[in-house]
N, C-alpha and C positions, 0 to 999 in steps of 0.2 A: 472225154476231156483230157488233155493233156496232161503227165503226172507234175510238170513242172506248176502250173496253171493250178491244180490242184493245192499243190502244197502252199502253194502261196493264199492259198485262199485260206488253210488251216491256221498258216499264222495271223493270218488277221484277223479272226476270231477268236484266236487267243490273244491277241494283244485288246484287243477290246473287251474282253473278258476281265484282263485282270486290271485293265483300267478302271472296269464298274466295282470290281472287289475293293479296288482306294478308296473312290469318291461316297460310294454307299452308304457305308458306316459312318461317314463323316459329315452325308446328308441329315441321317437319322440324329447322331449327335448336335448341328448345329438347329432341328426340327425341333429339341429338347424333346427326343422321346424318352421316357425314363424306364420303361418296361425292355427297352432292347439293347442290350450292352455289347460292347466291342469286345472282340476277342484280343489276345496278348498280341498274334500273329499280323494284326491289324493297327493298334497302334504304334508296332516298330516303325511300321512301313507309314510314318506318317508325311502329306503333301505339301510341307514347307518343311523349313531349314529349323533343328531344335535352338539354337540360338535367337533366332526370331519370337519362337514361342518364348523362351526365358523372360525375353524383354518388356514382352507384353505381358507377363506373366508379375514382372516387379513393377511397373508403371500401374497397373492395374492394386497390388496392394498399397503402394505410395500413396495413390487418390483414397482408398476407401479406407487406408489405418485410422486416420479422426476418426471414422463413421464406426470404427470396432473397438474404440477406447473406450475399458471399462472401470479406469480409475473417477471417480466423481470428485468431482470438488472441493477441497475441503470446510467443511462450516464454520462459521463464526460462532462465539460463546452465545452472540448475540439471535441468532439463526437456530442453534438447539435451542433457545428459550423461549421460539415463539415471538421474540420481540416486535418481529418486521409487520408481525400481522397487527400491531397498533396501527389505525389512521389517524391522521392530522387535518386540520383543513387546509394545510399548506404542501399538501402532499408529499413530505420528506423523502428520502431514500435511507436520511438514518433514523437507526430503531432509536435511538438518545438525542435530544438536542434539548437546548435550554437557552435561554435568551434572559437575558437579566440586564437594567437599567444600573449601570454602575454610581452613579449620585444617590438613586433613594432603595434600592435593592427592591425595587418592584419588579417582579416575573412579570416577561413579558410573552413570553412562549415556552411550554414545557410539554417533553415526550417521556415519559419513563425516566424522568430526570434523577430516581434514587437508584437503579439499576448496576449491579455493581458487576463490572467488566474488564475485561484485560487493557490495557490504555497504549501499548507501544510506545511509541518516541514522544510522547508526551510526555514519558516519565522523564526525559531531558530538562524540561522547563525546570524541575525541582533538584535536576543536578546542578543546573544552572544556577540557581539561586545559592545553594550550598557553596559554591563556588564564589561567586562575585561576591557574600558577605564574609567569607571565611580571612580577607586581606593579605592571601600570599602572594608573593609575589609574581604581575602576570609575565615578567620577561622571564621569567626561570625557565630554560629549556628543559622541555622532556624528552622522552626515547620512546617509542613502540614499541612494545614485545611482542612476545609471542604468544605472552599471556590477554593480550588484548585482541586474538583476533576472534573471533565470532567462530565457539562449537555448538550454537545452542540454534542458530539457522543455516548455519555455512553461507553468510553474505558476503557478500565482496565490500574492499575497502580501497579505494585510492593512497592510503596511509599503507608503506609497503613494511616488515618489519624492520625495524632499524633506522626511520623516518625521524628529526629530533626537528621539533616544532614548539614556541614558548609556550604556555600554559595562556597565555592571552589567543594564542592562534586556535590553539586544538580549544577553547571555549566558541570562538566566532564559527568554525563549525561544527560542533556539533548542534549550537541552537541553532545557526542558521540553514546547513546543509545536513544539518542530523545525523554525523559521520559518527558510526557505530564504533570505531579506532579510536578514536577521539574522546569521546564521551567516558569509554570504558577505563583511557589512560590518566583521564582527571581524578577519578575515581578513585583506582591505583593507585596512585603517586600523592594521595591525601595523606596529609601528615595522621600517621597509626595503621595506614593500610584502606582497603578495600573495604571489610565488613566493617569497619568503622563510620568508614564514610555512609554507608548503606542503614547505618544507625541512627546518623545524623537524619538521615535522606526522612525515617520515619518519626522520629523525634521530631523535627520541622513540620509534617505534617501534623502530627497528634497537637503542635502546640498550637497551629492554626486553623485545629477544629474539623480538620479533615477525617472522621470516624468511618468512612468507609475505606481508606486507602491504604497499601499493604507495595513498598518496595522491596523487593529482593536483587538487585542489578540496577547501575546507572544508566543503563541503554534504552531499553522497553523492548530488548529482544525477547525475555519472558515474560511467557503469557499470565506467570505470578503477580507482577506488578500489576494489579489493577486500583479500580477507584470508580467514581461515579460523578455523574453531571455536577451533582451542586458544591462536589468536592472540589473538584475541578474547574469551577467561577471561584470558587474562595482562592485557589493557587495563582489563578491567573490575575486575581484582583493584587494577589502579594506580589506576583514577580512584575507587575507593571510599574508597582512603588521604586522598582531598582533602575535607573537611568544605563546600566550596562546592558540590563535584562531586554529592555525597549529598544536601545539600540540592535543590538546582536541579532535578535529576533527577528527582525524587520530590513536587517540588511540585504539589499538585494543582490548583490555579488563579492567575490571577495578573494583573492589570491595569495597564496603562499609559495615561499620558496621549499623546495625538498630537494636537497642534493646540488644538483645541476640543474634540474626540472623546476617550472613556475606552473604550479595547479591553479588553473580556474574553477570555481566554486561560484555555484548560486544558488538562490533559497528556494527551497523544495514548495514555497507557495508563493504561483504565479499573481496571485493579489495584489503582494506588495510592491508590484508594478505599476497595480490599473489604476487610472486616474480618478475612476468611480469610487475606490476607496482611500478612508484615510485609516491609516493601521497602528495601533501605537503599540501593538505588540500580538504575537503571534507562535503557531505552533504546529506544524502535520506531523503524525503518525499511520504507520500500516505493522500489523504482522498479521497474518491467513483468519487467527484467532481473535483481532481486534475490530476486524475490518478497516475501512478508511475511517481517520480521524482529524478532526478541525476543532482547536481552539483559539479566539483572539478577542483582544481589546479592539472596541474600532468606534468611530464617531461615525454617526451616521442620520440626519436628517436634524444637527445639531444637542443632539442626544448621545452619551458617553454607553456605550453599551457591551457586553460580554458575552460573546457565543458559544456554545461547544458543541460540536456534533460527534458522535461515536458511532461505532459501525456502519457508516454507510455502505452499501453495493454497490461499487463500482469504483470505477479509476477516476474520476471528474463528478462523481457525484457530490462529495462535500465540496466541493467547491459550487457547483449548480445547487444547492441546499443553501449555502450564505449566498449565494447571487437571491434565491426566494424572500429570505429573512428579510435582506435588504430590501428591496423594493416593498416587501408588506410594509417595516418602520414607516419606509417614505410615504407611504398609502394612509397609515393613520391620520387624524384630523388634526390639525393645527393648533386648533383649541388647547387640546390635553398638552401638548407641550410647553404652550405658553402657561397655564397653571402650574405646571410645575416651576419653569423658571420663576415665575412670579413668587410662589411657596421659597424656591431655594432664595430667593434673595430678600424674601422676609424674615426666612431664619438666620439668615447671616448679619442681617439688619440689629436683629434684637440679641 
């Protein structure tokens, strides 16, 4: 055989030689053997481009980081207490609700109703009240500080510092849009201060028989200010009597000037929209430790009635929770209602 002939034959068995030395190991590896490992010499010489791998390398964690998160959720006071595992026959979402007949203080629905819980922006209703009964003046402009922004969740505020809004505006949102700037700068700017105010805040309630209730802050950022279901029909039955309260509460939109800027504002419950309901005063709250919360005055099947729900799971569940309430009222018998009208207008007779 010719040496030319020959040598050529040598390279081609070397070149196919160390082509099986590439492909081999990377057979084995994509076979998932786990017993046969690559040498160092063998993955330099890897059969794509390392840029290619990187890529697929970060696409590949992007997809699966959810699936390796191992922060959990945080619970509710309600959720460490076991609340959730109460049933109803109305299958609620929250561990608290209560339903009270506001003409003759007949329960008409009660979950854990004495349960005492952190309330969030609920605690608003009862700044609100300190407020519209205290008769200062609501065109008085205020100022935002610095001192009013939120270290206790780090939440955001549309109120930027420096914002100067009358004491009438910064009231219309915080009940109606629950603006944590707002709320905290009523509070502030109360004639003696802050912990005055916050004095008041529980004083009000001690004198309206609220024994389970405990403010610390005008906001319901802390998880301190709590209270309980039947505490909280008693609040709501008082701030209904205030014609600002009803108002404010119920307002479904609402705008102010700041600076050069005209802020759109609307109420944090889609309710006071639907034409299924009539509202005559209302209230949401959330913080992690509250869960979702819903209190309101509302007429419903010709019936004056007062709901509260606390803690619910989920984002739409208090609101699905009074969509249930409702429809049960309207499901009860006709009968039992007309007796009572009939009863209230014998007593009002005599």
């Amino acid at each position: 055989m010719p040496k030319t002939t020959l040598q050529r034959i040598v390279q081609l068995v070397g070149v196919c030689v160390l082509g099986l030395s590439f492909s081999l190991p990377a057979a084995y590896a994509a076979a998932g053997d786990g017993e046969r490992k690559v040498s160092k010499k063998t993955r330099v010489a890897k059969p794509f481009k390392a840029s290619v791998a990187r890529k697929r390398i970060k696409t590949s964690m992007a997809q699966s980081a959810p699936l390796r998160s191992t922060t959990p959720p945080k619970l509710s006071f309600g959720q460490i207490a076991g609340l959730h595992s109460a049933l109803d026959p109305l299958s609620l979402k929250s561990s608290v609700a209560l339903v009270i007949d506001q003409d003759t203080q007949e329960v008409l629905f009660s979950k854990n109703d004495h349960a005492v819980l952190p309330i969030a922006s609920l605690t608003k209703l009862m700044t609100g009240v300190i407020i519209s009964s205290a008769n200062l003046p609501m065109d008085e402009v205020l100022t935002v500080t610095q001192d009013d922004v939120d270290t206790e969740k780090n939440s955001s505020s549309r109120l930027r510092v420096g914002a100067s809004l009358t004491r009438g505006e910064l009231l219309h949102l915080a009940l109606m849009s629950s603006e944590n700037r707002a709320a905290h700068a009523l509070g502030r700017t109360y004639p003696g201060g802050l912990q005055t105010f916050v004095g008041l805040m529980n004083a009000r309630a001690k004198l309206l028989g609220m024994k389970d209730t405990r403010y610390v802050e005008p906001t319901g950022l802390s998880s301190l200010n709590q209270s309980s279901a039947q505490d909280l029909a008693t609040l709501v039955n008082a701030a209904h009597a205030d014609p600002v309260m009803r108002e404010l509460t119920t307002s479904s939109g609402y705008q102010v000037a700041v600076g050069r800027q005209t802020l759109q504002y609307n109420n944090t419950n889609r309710l006071v929209k639907s034409p299924n309901w009539d509202i005559g005063l209302q209230k949401t709250g959330y913080i992690s430790e509250a869960g979702q919360c819903l209190v309101m005055q509302t007429k419903i099947a010709g019936r004056k009635l007062i709901m509260v729900f606390l803690d619910s799971a989920g984002k739409f569940s208090r609101i699905a929770d009074a969509e249930r309430v409702r429809h049960w009222v309207e499901s009860l018998p006709v009968v039992i209602q007309k007796i009572k009208v009939a009863d209230s207008i014998k007593l009002s007779d005599g």
